[in-house]
C-alpha positions in Angstrom: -9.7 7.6 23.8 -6.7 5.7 22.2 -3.3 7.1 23.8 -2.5 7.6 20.3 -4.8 10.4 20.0 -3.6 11.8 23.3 -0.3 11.6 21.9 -1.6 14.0 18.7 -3.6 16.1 21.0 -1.1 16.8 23.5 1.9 17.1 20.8 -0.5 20.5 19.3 -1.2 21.8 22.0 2.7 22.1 22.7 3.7 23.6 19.7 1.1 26.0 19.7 2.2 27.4 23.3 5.4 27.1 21.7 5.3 28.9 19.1 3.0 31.0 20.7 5.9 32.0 23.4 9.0 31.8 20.5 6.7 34.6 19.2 7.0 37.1 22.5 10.5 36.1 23.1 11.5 37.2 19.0 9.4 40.8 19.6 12.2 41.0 22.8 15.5 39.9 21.0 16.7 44.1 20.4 16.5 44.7 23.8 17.7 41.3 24.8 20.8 42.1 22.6 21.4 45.3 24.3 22.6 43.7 27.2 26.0 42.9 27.4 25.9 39.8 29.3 23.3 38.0 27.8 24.3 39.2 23.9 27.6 37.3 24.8 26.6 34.3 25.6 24.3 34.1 22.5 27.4 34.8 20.5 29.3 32.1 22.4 26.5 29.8 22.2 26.4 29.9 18.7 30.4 30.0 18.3 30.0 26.4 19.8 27.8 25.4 16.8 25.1 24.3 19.6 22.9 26.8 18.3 22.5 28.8 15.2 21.4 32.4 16.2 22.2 33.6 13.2 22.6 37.2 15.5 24.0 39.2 12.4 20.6 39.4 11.2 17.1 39.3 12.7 14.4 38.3 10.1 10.9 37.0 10.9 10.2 33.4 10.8 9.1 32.3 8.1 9.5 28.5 8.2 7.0 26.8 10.7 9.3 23.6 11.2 12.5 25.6 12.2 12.9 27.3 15.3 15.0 30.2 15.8 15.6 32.3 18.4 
């Protein structure tokens, strides 16, 4: 098998776990939010412009290409 194909195989399979895990981790964010210490370093995270957490308000994904948290 040409390591291109390997390369396509292998880069599927990761965004399907992925995504697949982005998915448990956005059903969490409410109560992640609830605590103190890790809401505030969301908030600073995203003050920095790292990271856009866009924490004022929590829609579903609904762009496959973008990841949000």
């Amino acid at each position: 098998m040409p390591i291109k194909e390997l390369n396509v195989i292998a880069r599927a399979q990761f965004r399907a776990k992925l995504m697949g895990e982005l998915i448990k981790a956005y059903k969490y964010l409410p109560t992640i939010l609830r605590d103190p210490r890790l809401s505030q370093l969301l908030i600073n995270l995203s003050n920095h412009n790292a990271i856009d957490f866009n924490l004022t308000e929590v829609a579903a994904p609904t762009d496959t290409e973008k990841i949000r948290l």
